[in-house]
N, C-alpha and C positions, 0 to 999 in steps of 0.2 A: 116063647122063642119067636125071632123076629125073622122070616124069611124075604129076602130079595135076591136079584142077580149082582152081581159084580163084576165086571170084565169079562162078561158072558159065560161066569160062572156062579152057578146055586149056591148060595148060602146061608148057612141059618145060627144068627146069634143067640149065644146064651148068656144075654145081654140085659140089663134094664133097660126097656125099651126108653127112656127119657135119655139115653147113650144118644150123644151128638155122633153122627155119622165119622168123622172126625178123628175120631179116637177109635171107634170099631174097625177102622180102615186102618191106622196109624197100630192100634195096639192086640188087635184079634186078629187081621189078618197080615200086616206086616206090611203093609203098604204104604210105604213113608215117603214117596213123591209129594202128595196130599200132605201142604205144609200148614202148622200150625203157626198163624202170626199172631192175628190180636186178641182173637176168640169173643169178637163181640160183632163179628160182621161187616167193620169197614175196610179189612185191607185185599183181602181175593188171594190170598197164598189160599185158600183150601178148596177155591171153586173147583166143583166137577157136574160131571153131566149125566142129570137123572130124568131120565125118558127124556130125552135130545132139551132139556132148560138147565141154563147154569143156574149150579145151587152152591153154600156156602156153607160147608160139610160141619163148618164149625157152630154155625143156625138150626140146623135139620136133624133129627132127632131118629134114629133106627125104628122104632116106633111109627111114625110118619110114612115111611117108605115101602112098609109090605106091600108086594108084588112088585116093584117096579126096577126098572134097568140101571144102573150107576156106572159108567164108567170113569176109571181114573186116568191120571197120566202113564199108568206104568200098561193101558189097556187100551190108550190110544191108537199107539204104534210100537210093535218092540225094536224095532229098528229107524227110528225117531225118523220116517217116510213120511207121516204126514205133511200135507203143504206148508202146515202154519208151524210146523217143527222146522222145516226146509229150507220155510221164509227168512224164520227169526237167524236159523242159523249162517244165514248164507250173506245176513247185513249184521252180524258181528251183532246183536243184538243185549244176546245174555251177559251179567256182567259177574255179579254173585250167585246169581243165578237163584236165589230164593221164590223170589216172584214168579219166578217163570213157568211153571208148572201151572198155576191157577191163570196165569193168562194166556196159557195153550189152550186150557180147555175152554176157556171164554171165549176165545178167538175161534176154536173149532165149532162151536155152537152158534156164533154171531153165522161164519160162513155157511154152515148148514142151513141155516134159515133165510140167508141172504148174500148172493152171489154176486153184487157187485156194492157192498156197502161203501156211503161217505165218509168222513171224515168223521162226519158225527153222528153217525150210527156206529162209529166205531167206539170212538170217546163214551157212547151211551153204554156198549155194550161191555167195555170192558174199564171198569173205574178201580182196577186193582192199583195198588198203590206201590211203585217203585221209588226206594230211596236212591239207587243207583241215578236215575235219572234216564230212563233209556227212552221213553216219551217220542222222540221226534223219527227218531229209527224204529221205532213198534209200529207207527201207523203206518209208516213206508213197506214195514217188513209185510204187513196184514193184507193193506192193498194188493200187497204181490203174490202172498197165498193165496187169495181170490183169484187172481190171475191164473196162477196155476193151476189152482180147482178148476176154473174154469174151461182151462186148455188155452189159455191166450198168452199162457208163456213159457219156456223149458222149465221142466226143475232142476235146481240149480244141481251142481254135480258134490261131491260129498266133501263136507269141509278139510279145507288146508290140513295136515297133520302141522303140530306145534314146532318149529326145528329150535332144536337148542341154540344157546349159543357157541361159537365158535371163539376160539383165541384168536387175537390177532395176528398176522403174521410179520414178525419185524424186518 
């Protein structure tokens, strides 16, 4: 049996430890934030954060991780408060929105360890791959959750609700 924390909850899998983190989270616990993309390590749909380093749940083995802290996106914030949730949201970022959970939590771990990153500390730290294209709005969005982290800007206030559309009136 494989014990670790998870979202600041004890857990102990009755698992093969050679279980990619991945699928223990996705299929033992029910936490399906944690996307499966490529399952070979290049795309960052499954990055989360174990003991404050992003890892890529779909690489990392239950096995590997006795004793240590995991959290996912569904344990980052439950009320998507984080800055770098706040960020993305507030510059229309998410599109399909797959990607975006492994580059919350990239982006949450770049800023924890670094409070006013560049451009390409950013680029370095988070090379998840979106087909959507959202690229040039993430690094704006990221810089600005640093800002916020850091108190050098408001958080933004809570996204627009959707309004339908309306008929014309003739």
């Amino acid at each position: 049996m494989t014990r670790f924390t998870v979202n600041n909850q004890p857990v102990a899998y009755k698992m093969d430890p050679r279980t990619p983190l991945l699928w223990a989270l996705r299929d033992a616990s029910n936490l399906t934030g944690t996307k499966y993309g490529c399952g070979t390590g290049d795309c960052g749909a499954c990055t989360v954060d174990v003991d404050g380093t992003a890892r890529l749940a779909c690489e990392v083995t239950i096995g590997a991780l006795e004793g240590t802290f995991v959290t996912t996106i569904e344990g980052l914030s439950k009320d998507r408060s984080h800055p770098v949730q706040q960020a993305l949201i507030a510059a229309n970022v998410p599109q399909c929105g797959y990607c975006i959970p492994g580059v919350v939590m990239a982006a949450s771990v770049l800023l924890r360890a670094n409070r006013n990153p560049s451009e390409s500390d950013i680029k370095e730290a988070i090379p998840n791959i979106c087909r959507c294209g959202i690229y040039p709005r993430l690094m704006e969005a990221i810089q600005n959750a640093a800002r916020i982290a850091r108190g050098d800007a408001p958080e933004p206030g809570p996204a627009p609700a959707a309004q339908e559309d309306q008929p014309a009136e003739p």
